[in-house]
C-alpha positions in Angstrom: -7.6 52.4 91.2 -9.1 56.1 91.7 -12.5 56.5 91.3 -13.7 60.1 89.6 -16.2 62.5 91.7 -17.5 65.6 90.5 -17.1 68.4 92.6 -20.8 68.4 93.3 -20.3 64.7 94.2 -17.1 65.8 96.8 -19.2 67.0 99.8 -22.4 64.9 100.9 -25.7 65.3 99.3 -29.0 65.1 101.0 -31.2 62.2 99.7 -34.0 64.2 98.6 -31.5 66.6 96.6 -29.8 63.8 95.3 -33.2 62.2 94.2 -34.6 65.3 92.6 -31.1 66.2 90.2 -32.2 62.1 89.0 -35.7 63.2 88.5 -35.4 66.0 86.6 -32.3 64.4 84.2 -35.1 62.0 83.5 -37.8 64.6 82.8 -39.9 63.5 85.5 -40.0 66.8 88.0 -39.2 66.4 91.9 -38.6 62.8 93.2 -41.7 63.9 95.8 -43.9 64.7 92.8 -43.0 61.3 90.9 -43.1 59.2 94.0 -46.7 60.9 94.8 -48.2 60.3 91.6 -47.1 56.4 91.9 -47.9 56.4 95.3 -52.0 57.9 94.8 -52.3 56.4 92.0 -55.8 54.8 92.7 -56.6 58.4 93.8 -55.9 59.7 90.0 -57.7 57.0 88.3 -60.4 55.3 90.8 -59.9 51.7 92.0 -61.6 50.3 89.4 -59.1 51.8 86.7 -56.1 51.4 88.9 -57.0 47.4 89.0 -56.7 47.5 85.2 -54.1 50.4 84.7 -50.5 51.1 86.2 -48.4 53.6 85.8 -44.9 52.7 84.3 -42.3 55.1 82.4 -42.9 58.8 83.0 -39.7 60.4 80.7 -40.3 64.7 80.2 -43.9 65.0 81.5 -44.9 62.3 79.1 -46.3 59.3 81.0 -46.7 55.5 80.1 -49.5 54.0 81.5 -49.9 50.5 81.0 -53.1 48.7 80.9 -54.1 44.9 80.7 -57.1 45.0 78.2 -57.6 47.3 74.8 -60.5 48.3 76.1 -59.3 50.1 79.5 -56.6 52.1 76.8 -59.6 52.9 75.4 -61.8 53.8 78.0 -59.4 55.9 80.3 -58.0 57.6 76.9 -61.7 59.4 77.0 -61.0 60.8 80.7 -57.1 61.9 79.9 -58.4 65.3 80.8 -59.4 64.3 84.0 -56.4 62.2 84.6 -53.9 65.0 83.3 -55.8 67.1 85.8 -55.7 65.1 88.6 -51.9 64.3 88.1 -51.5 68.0 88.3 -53.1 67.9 91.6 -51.6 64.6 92.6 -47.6 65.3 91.5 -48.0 69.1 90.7 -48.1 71.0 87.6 -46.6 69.8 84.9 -45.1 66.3 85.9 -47.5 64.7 83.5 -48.5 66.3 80.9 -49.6 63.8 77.8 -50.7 59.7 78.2 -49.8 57.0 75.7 -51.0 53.6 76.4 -49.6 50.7 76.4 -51.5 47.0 76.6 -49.6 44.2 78.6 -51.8 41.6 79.3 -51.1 40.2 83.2 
């Protein structure tokens, strides 16, 4: 049984390239900008936020944050600004660039 390789796949691939063609299929910049916003989080949102609030899906600069009371959705949805600013600083320009909210209770 053969098994099909592109020619981009026929020579090896550093990691980090490899990483960042998957990033950016899903919409989601470099694999150093993504891995950094995860990563700082608590720097984006404060420790008190980031004990409430996780990131999740982040699909073309639109990221899922999930949060485990209504009221946190409603709270950090006031300070998106902030957040999308932060991100920026965090992940680099344009990685993130809208919030939804999503509640999942823990």
């Amino acid at each position: 049984m053969s098994t099909w390789r592109s020619d981009e796949e026929s020579e090896p691939q550093a990691i980090g390239a490899s990483l960042d063609r998957v990033a950016a299929r899903l919409g989601a910049g470099s694999a150093r900008g993504l891995g950094a916003l995860y990563d700082r989080w608590e720097d984006i949102v404060g420790a008190a936020a980031a004990a409430h609030a996780q990131p999740g899906a982040l699909r073309r600069g639109r990221l899922v944050v999930e949060v485990d009371h209504p009221a946190w959705a409603t709270s950090l949805a006031h300070l998106e600004a902030t957040l999308l600013r932060r991100a920026a600083q965090v992940a680099g320009p344009g990685v993130v660039e809208a919030v939804d909210w999503r509640v999942r209770p823990r």
